[in-house]
LUMFIGU-416823 format. One record per residue (C-alpha): residue number from 1; residue in one letter; x, y, z. Coordinates in nm, 3 decimals. Example, Ala and Ser with C-alpha at 12.3 -4.5 7.8 and 13.67 -1.06 7.14 Angstrom:
% residues 2
 resi resn      c1      c2      c3
    1    A   1.230  -0.450   0.780
    2    S   1.367  -0.106   0.714
This chain:
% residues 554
 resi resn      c1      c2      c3
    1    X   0.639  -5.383   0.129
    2    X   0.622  -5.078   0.347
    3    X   0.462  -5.099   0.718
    4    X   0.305  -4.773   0.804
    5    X   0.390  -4.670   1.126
    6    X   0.221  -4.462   1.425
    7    X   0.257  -4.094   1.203
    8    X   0.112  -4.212   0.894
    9    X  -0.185  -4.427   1.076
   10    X  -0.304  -4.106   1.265
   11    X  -0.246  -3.876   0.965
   12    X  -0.462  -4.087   0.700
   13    X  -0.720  -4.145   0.999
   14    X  -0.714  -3.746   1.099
   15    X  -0.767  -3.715   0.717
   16    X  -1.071  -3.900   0.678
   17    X  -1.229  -3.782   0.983
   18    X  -1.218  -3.436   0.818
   19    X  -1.352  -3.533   0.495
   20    X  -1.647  -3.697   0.644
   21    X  -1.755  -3.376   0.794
   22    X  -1.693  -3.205   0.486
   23    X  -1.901  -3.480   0.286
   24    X  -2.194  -3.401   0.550
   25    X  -2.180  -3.023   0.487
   26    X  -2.245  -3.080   0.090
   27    X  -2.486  -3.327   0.149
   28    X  -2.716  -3.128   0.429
   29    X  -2.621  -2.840   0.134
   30    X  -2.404  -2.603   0.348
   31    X  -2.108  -2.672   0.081
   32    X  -2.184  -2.573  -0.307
   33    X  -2.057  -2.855  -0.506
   34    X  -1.790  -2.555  -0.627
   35    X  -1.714  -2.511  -0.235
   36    X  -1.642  -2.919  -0.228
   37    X  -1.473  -2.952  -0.508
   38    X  -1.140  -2.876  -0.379
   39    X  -1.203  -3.065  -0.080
   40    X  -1.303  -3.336  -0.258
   41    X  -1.023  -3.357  -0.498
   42    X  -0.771  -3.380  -0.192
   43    X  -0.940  -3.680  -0.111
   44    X  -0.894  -3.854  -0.440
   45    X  -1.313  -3.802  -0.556
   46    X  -1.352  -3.728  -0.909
   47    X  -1.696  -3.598  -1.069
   48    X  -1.707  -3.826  -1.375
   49    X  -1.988  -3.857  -1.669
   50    X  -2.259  -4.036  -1.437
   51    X  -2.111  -4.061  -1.104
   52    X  -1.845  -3.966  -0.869
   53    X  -1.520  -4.157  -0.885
   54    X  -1.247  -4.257  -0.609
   55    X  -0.906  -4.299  -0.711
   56    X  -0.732  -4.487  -0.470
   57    X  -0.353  -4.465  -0.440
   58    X  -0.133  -4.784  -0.442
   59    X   0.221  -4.598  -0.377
   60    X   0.470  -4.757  -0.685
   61    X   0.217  -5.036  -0.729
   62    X   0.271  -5.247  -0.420
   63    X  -0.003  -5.438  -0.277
   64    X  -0.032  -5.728  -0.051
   65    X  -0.317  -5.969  -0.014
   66    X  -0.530  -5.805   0.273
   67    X  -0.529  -5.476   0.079
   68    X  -0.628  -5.659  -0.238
   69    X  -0.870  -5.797  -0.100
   70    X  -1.002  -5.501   0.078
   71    X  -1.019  -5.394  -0.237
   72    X  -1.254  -5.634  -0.347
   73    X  -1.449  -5.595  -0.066
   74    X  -1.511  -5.215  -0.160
   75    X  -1.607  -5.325  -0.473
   76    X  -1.883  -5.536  -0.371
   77    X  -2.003  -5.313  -0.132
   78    X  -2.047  -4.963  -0.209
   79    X  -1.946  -5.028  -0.573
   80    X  -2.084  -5.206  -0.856
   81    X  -1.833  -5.570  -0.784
   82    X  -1.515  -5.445  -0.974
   83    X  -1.188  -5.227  -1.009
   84    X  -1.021  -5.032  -1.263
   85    X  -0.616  -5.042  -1.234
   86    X  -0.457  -4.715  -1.432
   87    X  -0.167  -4.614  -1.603
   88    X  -0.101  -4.451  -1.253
   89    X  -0.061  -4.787  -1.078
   90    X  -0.385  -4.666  -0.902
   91    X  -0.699  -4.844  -0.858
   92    X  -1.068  -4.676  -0.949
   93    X  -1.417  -4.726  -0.825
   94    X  -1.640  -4.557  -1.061
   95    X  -1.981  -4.603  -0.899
   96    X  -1.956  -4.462  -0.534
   97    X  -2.256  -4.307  -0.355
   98    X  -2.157  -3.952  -0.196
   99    X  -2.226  -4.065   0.141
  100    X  -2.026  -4.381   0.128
  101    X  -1.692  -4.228   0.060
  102    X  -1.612  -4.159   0.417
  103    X  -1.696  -4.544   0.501
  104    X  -1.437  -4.643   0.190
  105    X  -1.149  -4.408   0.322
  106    X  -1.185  -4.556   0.661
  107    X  -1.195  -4.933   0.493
  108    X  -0.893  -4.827   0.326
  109    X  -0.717  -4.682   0.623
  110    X  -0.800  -5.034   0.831
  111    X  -0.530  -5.188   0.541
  112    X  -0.289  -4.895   0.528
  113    X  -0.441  -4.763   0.200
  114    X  -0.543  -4.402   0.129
  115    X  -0.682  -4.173  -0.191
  116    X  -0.456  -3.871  -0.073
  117    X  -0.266  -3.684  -0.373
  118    X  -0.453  -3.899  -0.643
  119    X  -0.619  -3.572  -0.750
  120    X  -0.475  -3.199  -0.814
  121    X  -0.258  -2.953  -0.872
  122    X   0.030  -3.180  -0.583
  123    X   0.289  -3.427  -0.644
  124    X   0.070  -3.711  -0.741
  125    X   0.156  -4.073  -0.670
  126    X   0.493  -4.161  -0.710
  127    X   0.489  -4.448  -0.955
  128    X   0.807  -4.708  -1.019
  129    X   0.895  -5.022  -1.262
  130    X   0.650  -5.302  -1.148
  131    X   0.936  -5.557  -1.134
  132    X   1.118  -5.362  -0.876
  133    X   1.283  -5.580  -0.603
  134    X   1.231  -5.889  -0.830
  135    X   1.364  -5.786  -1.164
  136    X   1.696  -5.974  -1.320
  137    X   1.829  -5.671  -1.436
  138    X   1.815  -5.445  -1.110
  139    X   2.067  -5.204  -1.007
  140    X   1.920  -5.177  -0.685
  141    X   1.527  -5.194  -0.587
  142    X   1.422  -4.804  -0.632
  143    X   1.053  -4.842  -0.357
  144    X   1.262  -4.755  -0.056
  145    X   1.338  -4.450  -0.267
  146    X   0.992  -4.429  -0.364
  147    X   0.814  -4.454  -0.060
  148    X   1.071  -4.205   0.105
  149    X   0.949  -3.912  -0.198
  150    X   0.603  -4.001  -0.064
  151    X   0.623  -3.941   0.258
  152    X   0.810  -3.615   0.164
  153    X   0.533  -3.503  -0.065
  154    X   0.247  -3.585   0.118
  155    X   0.082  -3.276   0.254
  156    X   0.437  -3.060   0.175
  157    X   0.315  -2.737   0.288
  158    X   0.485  -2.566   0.005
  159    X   0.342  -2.804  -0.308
  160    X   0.011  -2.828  -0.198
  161    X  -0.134  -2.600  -0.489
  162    X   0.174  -2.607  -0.808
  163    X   0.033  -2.475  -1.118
  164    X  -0.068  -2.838  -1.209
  165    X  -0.029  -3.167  -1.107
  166    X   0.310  -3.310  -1.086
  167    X   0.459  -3.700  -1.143
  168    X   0.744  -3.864  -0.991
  169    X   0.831  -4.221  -1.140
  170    X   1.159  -4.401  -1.059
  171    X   1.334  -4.750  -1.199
  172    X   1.593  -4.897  -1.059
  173    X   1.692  -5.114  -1.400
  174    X   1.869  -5.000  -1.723
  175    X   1.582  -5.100  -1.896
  176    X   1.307  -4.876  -1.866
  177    X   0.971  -5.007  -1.713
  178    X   0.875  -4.731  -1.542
  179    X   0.834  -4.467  -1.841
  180    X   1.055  -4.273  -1.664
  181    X   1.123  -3.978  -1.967
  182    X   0.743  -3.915  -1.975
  183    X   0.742  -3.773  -1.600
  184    X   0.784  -3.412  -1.462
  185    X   1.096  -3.559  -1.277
  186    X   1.213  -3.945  -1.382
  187    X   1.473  -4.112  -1.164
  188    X   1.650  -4.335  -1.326
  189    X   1.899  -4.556  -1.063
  190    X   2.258  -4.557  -1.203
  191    X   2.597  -4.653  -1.082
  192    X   2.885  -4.364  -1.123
  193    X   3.255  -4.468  -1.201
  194    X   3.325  -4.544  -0.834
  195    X   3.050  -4.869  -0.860
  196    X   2.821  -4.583  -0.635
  197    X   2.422  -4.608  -0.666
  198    X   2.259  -4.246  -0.730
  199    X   2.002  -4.126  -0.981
  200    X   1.971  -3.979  -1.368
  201    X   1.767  -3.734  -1.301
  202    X   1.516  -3.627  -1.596
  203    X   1.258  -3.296  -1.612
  204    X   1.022  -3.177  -1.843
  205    X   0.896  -3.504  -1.975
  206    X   0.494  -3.535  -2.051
  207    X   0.226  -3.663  -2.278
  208    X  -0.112  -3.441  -2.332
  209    X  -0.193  -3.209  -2.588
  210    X   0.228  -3.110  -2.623
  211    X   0.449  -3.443  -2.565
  212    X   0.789  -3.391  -2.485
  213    X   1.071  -3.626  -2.402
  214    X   1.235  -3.557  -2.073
  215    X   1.575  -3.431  -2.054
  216    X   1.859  -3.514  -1.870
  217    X   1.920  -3.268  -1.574
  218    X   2.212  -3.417  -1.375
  219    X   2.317  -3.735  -1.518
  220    X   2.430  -3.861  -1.132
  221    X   2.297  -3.742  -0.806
  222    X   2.412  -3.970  -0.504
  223    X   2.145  -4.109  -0.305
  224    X   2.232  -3.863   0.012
  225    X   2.106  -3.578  -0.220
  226    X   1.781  -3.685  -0.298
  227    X   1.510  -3.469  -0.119
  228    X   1.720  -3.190  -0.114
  229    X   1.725  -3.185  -0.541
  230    X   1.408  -3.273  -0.564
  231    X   1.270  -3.008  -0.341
  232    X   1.500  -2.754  -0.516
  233    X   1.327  -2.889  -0.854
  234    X   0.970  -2.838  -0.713
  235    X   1.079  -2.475  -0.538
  236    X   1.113  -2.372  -0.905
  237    X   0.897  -2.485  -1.087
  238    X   0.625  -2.333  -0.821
  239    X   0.800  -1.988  -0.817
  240    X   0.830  -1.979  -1.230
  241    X   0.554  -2.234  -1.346
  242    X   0.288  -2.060  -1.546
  243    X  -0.041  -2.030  -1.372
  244    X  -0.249  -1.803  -1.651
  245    X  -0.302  -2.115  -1.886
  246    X  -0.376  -2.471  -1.713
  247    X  -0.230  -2.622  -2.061
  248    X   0.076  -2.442  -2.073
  249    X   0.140  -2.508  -1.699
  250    X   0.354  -2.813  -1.651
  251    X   0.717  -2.821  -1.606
  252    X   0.768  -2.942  -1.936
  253    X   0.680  -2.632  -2.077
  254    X   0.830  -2.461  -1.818
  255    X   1.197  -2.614  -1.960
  256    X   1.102  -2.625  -2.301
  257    X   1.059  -2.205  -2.303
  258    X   1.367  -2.118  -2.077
  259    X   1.590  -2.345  -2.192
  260    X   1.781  -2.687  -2.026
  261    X   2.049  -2.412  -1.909
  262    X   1.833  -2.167  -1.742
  263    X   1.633  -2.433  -1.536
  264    X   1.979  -2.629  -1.448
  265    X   2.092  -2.317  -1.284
  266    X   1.812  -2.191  -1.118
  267    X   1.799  -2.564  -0.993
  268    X   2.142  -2.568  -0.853
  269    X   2.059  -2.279  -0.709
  270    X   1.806  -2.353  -0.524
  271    X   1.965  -2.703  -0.414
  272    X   2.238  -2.509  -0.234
  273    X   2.001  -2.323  -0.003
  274    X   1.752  -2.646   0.057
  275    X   2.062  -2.842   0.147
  276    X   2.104  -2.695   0.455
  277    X   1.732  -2.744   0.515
  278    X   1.789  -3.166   0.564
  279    X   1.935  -3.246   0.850
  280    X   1.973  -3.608   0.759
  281    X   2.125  -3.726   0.413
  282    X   1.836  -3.882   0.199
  283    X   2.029  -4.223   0.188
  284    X   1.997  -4.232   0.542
  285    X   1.646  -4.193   0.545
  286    X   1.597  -4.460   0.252
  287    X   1.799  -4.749   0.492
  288    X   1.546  -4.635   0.752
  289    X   1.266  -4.701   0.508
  290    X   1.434  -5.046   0.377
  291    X   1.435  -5.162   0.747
  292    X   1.015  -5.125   0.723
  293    X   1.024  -5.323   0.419
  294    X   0.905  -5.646   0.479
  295    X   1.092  -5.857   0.180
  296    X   1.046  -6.219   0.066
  297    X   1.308  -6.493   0.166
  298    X   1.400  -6.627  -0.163
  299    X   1.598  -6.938  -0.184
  300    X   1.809  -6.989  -0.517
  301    X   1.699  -7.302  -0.655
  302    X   1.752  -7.520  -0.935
  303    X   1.421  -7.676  -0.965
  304    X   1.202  -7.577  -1.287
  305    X   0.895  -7.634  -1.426
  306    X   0.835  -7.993  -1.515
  307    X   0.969  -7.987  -1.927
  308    X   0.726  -8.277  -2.021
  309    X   0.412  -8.096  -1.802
  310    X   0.499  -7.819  -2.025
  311    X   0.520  -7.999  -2.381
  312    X   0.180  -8.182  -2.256
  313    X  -0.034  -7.811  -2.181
  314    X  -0.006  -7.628  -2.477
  315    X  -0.205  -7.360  -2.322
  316    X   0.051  -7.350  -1.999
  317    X   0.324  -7.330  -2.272
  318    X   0.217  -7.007  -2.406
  319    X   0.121  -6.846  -2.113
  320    X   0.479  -6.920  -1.983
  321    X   0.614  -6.766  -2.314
  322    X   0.466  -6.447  -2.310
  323    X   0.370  -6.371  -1.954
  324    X   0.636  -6.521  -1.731
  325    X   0.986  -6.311  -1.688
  326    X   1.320  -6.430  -1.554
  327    X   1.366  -6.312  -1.176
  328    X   1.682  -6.218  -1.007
  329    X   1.660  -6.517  -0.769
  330    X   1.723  -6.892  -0.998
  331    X   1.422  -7.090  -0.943
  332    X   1.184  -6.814  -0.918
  333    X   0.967  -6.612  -1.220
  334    X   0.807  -6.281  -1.180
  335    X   0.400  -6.379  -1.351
  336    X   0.261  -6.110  -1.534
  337    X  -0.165  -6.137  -1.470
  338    X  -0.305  -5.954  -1.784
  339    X  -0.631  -5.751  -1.685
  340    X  -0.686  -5.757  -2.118
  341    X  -0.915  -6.053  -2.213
  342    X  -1.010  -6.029  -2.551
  343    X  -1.303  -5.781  -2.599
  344    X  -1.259  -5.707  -2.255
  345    X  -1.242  -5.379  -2.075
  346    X  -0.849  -5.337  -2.034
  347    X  -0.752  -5.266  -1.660
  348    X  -1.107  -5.413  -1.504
  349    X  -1.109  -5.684  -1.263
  350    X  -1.384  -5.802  -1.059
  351    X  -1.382  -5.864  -0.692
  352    X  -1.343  -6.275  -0.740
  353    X  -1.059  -6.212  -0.979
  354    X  -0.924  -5.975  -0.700
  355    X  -0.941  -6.272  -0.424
  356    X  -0.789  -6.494  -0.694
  357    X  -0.477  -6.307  -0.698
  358    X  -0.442  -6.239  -0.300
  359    X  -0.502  -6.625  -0.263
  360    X  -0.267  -6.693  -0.498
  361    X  -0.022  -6.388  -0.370
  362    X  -0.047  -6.594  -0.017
  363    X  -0.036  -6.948  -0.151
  364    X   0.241  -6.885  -0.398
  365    X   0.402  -6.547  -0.423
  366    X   0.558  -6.463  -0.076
  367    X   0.223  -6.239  -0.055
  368    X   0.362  -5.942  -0.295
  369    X   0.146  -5.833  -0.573
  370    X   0.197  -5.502  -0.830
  371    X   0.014  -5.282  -1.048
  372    X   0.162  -5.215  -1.377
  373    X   0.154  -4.861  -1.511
  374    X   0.023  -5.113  -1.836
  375    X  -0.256  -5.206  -1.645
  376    X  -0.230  -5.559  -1.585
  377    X  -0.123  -5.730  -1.212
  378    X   0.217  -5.853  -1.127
  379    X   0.298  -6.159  -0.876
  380    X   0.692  -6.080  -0.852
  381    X   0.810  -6.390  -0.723
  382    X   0.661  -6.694  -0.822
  383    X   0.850  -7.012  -0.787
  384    X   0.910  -7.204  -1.136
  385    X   0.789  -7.521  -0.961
  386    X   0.484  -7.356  -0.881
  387    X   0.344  -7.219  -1.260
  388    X   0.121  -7.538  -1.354
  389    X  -0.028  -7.475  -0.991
  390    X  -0.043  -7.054  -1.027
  391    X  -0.172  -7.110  -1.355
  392    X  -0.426  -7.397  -1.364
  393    X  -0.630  -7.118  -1.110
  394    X  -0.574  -6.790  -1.334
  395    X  -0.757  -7.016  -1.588
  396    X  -1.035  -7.084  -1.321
  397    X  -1.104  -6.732  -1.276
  398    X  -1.061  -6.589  -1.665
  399    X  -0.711  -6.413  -1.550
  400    X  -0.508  -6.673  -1.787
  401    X  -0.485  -6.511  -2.153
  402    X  -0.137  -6.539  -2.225
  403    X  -0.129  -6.160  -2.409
  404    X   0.111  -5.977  -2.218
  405    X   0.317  -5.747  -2.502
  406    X   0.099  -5.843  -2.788
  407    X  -0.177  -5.658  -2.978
  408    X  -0.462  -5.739  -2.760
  409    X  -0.254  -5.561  -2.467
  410    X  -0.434  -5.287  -2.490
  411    X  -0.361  -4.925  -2.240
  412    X  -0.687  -4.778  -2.276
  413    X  -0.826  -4.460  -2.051
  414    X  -1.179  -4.528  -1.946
  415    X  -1.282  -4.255  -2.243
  416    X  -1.649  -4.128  -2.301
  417    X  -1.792  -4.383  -2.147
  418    X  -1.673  -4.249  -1.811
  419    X  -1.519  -3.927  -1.797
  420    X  -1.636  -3.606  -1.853
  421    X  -1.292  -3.441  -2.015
  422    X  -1.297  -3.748  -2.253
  423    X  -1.393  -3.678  -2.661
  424    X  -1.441  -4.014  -2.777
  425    X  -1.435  -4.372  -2.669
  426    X  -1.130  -4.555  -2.609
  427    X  -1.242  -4.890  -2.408
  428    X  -1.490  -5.018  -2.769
  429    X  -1.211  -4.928  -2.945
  430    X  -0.960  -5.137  -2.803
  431    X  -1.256  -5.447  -2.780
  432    X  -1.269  -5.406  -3.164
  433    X  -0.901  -5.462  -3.204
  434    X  -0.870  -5.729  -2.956
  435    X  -1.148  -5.939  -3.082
  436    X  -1.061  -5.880  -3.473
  437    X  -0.712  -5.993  -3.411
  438    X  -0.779  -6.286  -3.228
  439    X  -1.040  -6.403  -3.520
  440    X  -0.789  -6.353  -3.752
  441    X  -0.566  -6.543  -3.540
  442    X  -0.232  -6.349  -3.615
  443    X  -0.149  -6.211  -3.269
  444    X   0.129  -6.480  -3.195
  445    X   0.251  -6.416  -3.565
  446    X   0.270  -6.055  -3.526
  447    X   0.486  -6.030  -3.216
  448    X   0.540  -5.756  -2.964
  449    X   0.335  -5.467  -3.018
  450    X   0.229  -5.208  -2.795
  451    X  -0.103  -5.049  -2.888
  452    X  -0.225  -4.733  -2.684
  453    X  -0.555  -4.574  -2.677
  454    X  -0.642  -4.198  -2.513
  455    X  -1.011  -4.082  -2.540
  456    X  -0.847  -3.693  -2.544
  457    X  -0.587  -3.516  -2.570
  458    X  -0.486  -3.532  -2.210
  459    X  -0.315  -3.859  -2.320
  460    X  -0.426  -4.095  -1.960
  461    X  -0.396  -4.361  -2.242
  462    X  -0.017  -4.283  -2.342
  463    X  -0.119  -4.306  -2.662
  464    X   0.183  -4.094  -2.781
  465    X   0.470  -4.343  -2.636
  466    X   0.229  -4.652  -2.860
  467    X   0.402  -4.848  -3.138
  468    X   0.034  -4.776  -3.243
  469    X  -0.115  -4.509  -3.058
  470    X  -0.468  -4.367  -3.117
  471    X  -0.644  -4.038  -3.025
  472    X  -1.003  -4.023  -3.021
  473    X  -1.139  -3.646  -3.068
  474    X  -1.460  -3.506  -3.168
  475    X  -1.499  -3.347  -3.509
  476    X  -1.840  -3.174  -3.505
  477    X  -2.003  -3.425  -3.311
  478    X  -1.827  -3.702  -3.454
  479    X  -1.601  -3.935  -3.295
  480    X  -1.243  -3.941  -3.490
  481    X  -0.937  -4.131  -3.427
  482    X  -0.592  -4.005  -3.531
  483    X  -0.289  -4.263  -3.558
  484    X   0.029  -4.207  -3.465
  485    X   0.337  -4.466  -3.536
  486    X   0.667  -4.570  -3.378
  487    X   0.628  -4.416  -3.030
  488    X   0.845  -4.582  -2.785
  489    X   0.822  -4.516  -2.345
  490    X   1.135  -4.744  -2.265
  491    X   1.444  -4.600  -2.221
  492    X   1.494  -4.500  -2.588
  493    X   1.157  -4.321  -2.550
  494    X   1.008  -4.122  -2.876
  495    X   0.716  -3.955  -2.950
  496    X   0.487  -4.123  -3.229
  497    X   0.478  -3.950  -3.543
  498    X   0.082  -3.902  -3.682
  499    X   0.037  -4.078  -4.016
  500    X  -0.233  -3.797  -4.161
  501    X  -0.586  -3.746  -4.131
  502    X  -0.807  -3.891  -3.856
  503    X  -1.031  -4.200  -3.940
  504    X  -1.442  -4.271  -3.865
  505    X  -1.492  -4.465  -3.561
  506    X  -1.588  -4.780  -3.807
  507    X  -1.307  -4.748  -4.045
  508    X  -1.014  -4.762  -3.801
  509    X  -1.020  -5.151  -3.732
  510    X  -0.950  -5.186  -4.066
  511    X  -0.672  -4.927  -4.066
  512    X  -0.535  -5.133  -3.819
  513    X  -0.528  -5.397  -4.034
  514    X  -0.348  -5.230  -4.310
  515    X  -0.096  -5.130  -4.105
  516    X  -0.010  -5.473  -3.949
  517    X  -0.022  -5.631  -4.367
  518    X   0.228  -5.360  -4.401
  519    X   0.421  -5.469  -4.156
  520    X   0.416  -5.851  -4.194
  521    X   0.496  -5.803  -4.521
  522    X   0.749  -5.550  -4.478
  523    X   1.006  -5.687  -4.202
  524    X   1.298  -5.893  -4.279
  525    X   1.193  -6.185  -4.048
  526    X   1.002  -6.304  -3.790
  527    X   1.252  -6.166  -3.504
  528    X   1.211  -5.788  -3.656
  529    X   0.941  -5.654  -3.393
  530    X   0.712  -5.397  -3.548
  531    X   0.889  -5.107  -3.360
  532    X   1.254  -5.201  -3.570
  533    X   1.054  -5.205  -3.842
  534    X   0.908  -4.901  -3.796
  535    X   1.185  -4.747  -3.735
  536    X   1.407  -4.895  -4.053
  537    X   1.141  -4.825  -4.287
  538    X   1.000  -4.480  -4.167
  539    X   0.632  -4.380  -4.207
  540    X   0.602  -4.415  -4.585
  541    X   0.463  -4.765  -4.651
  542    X   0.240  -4.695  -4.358
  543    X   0.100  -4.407  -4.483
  544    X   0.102  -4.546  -4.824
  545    X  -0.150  -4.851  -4.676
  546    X  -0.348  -4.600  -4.497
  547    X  -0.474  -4.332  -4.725
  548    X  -0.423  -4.552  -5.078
  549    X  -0.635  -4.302  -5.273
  550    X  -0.440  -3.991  -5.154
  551    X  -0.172  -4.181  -5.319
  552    X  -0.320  -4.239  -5.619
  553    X  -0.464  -3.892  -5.653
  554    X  -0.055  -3.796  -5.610
């Protein structure tokens, strides 16, 4: 992972000495809380339901043991013992005091951790595919690229106040981990004709209250162009983004009214003048940033899990089957942790479970661990020889249901019961489906099936790219959830298609349910995931299920 050096050690330390005097002045009352806000927000503090909030950034989900176990620490001390991980591939403490932040930021800066650009209207932080560096199918690891857009973006004097917030993800693998075509600008690694490495670059993608699917602006930019197209991208969109309505201000609405065409050329544009503004080409800059990357030693090996320790731990078995993924290196799996126990709060873990995985990071894992943008943990490269070992202690500390790409996998925002945009819960809801399918014991039969819950229309959930998705809105002081079907965030990324009307907070479990009959009863086979079958039947027999006396009314 990257090793900060002297620059970014004095900036994030300059940076918290400033916020703690702020933090004084609203506390002794010199700042209005409307004064702080601002202030605030540039320092990753939210002002939730019932307390403030600190989102803490974890650049394209890379952690390493001390951090994660700083993090733990926090937890315990100024929090209430645990951390939520987001669709962000951030971390979030939801109970700070005021006057404790300051001590936090400087707890964070002692590992190289920060909450800068978590919060508004800036190039938030840039996010990739939590398999990067490990992943089989890899064109090239994209966190050198990553980290090199971060240090760019952070505190850009120019995109310090966009018309809204702004993501950056990037994947260096075909296959799409990163949700790439849901970003303001997805970077997609690719190799031209010539076997060279450069990006797909994609605009205008975004969930909320008006999804779009990104599009494709230059289908190959070499490597040595980077900042300079990406700057030219942002110089737009901040002279031509709307800024007289917040909802109509990203820079996916900004290409859906002008047009692909118009944006292109304005882009290309403005690329020609920022050229001349970067001395050095970017893929320079990203070999000086893979030179700070401190990367395992992997040894190919032929050793593999012991085949009759397997056939003996049934529970090992399974956990192997769904939560263990071939790595690049023979002899080595990447172990997905799931943060989703059933009934569980998806995304929580506590500050033991936190020590569990740096321990095992340490012991095991060449002391790498990631944050998925699904909300579970990542150790990236695991020896095969070492799963009964890796395992056997996730069990210990209630990190070892083997869920990862099932139903209980829930993406959940934290909803009502923390935020104050939210309309409705999302974290019961996703308890409710977790625990009903597990007593009806049809998880394994059902198969890979993304479910995705947002508590509003702001879609932190990604309830839109769900093979299920839910939104949870309020209807007269009600709480009611509308389903949408077939949405997709991989590479082939659609948007889900709403079935109809929205359902009471107690009849949507069983909606569920009608919708997975359909389904098992619908597909051709056992391999058909629920996503082919979606999309070879259409919404019909869904909706059909759903609203059955609609139907018989028609």
């Amino acid at each position: 992972m990257y090793l900060y050096n002297e620059f970014d050690e004095t900036f994030v330390r300059n940076r918290v000495a400033q916020f703690r005097g702020q933090v004084e002045k609203r506390i002794s009352g010199q700042l209005t809380e409307d004064e702080f806000k601002p202030l605030r927000l540039m320092n990753g503090l939210y002002l939730q339901l019932h307390a403030y909030m600190l989102r803490v950034a974890v650049p394209y989900g890379t952690l390493d043991a001390p951090k994660m176990r700083q993090l733990a620490m926090i937890a315990e001390r100024w929090d209430k013992g645990y951390g939520h991980f987001t669709t962000r591939q951030n971390i979030q403490f939801n109970w700070p005091k005021l006057q404790d932040v300051p001590d936090i930021l400087d707890a964070l800066a002692d590992v190289e951790m920060h909450a800068i650009q978590t919060s508004g209207n800036t190039v938030r932080n840039v996010t990739a595919d939590h398999f990067a560096g490990a992943a089989a199918d890899e064109i090239e690891d994209p966190r050198p690229a990553a980290e090199l857009l971060r240090q760019w973006s952070t505190d850009h004097p120019e995109f310090q106040s966009l018309p809204r917030k702004f993501k950056i993800a990037v994947s260096g693998s075909p296959n799409d981990r990163a949700v790439v075509k849901a970003h303001d600008i997805g970077l997609q690694m690719v190799r031209n004709e010539a076997g060279e490495t450069g990006f797909e670059v994609v605009i205008g993608g975004g969930l909320g209250r008006s999804p779009f699917v990104g599009k494709v602006l230059r289908s190959f930019l070499p490597k040595a162009e980077l900042l300079p197209y990406v700057e030219a991208i942002l110089h737009v969109y901040n002279l031509n983004g709307r800024r007289d309505n917040k909802y109509k201000a990203r820079i996916k609405i900004l290409v859906h009214e002008a047009g692909l065409d118009e944006i292109r050329e304005a882009v290309e544009d403005a690329f020609e003048r920022s050229k001349a503004e970067f001395k050095v080409p970017s893929d320079q800059l990203i070999a000086g940033i893979e030179a700070t990357f401190q990367r395992p030693d992997l040894t190919p090996s032929r050793e593999d899990i012991d085949p009759i320790e397997l056939s003996k731990n049934k529970a090992l078995a399974t956990f192997v089957n769904h939560n263990v993924t071939d790595h690049a290196v023979d002899g080595y799996s990447i172990v997905t942790i799931s943060l989703k126990p059933i009934g569980g709060t998806p995304g929580d873990a506590t500050a033991d479970q936190m020590r569990t995985v740096a321990n095992l990071a340490e012991r095991h894992g060449h002391n790498e661990i990631r944050v998925s943008h699904e909300q579970n943990l990542i150790l990236p490269h695991i020896k095969r020889t070492d799963l009964p070992a890796v395992h056997a202690a996730l069990v210990e500390a209630d990190l070892a249901t083997a869920n990862v790409g099932l139903i209980s996998d829930i993406i959940a925002c934290p909803g009502m019961d923390y935020c104050a945009l939210a309309t409705a819960r999302s974290i019961p809801v996703a308890q409710e489906i977790s625990t009903r399918f597990n007593e009806l014991k049809l998880e394994h039969e059902i198969g890979p099936l993304k479910v995705k819950i947002s508590g509003c229309i702001n879609a932190c959930g990604h309830h839109h790219v769900g093979h299920i998705g839910i939104l949870g809105l309020d209807r007269a002081g009600v709480e009611n959830y509308q389903i949408t079907l077939g949405g997709d965030g991989t590479e082939t990324m659609t948007i889900g298609e709403r079935t109809g009307p929205g359902f009471a907070a107690e009849d949507l479990v069983p909606a569920i349910e009608r919708i997975i009959d359909t389904y098992l009863r619908e597909r051709t086979d056992q391999s058909e995931t629920f996503l082919q079958a979606y999309r070879r039947l259409g919404g019909a027999p869904f909706k059909q299920a759903l609203y059955p006396a609609q139907n018989k009314a028609a």
